[in-house]
C-alpha positions in Angstrom: -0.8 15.7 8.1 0.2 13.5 11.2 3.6 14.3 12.6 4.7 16.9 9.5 8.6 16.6 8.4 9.9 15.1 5.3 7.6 13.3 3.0 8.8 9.8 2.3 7.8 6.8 -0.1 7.6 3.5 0.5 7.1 0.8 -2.3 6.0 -2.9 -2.0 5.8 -5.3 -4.3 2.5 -7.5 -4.0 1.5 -11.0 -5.8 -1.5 -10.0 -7.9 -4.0 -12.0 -6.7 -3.6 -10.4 -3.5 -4.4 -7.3 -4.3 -8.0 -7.4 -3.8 -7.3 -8.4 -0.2 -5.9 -5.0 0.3 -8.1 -2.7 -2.3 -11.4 -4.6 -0.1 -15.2 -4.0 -2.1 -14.6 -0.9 -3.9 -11.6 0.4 -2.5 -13.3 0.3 1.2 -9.6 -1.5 2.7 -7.2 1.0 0.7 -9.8 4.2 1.9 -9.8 3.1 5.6 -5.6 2.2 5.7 -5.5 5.8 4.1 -7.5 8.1 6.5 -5.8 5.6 9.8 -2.8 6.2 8.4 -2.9 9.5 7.0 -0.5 8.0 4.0 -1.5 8.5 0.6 -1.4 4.3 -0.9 -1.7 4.0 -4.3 -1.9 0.4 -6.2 -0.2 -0.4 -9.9 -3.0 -0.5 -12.7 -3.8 -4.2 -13.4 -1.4 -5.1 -15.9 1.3 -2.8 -14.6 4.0 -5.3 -12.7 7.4 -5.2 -11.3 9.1 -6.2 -14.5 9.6 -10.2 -14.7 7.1 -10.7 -12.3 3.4 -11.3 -11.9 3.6 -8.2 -8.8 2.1 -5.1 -8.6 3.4 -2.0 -7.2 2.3 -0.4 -4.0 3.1 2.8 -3.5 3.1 4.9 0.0 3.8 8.3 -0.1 3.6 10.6 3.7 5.0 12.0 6.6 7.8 9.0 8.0 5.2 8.7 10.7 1.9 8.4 8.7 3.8 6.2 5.7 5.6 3.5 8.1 2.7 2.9 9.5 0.5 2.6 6.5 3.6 0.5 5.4 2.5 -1.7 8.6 -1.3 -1.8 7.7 -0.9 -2.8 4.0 2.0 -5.4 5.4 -1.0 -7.1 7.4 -3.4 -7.4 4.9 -0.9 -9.2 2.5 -1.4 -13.4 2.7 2.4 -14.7 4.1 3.4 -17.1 1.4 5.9 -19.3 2.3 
């Protein structure tokens, strides 16, 4: 664990189709952000959405120092839509 303390959670909502931007070819994106990071990130099952919306759920659980920056890693692999 990077930096010990308090575990905290982050959660971020994510268009669905860009969800295999951030999973990669069998999870390979989600398993590298997780051992940089040191965060645990776990992704909504498909189907599973932020009610009223097409979005799944992201979910980053750590230390503040190993979740805020997984927060930052998973942030960059999302498409801006504008």
């Amino acid at each position: 664990d990077q930096g010990g303390g308090e575990s905290v959670t982050y959660t971020v909502h994510v268009q669905d189709h860009s969800i295999p931007t951030i999973l990669g070819r069998a999870g390979a994106c989600i398993k590298e952000m997780m051992q940089e990071s040191g965060a645990q990130i776990k992704v909504s099952q498909k189907g599973e959405y932020v009610p009223g919306t097409q979005n799944r759920i992201i979910t980053i659980t750590g230390s503040q120092t190993a979740a805020s920056m997984a927060h930052q890693l998973v942030s960059a692999k999302i498409p801006q839509e504008f």
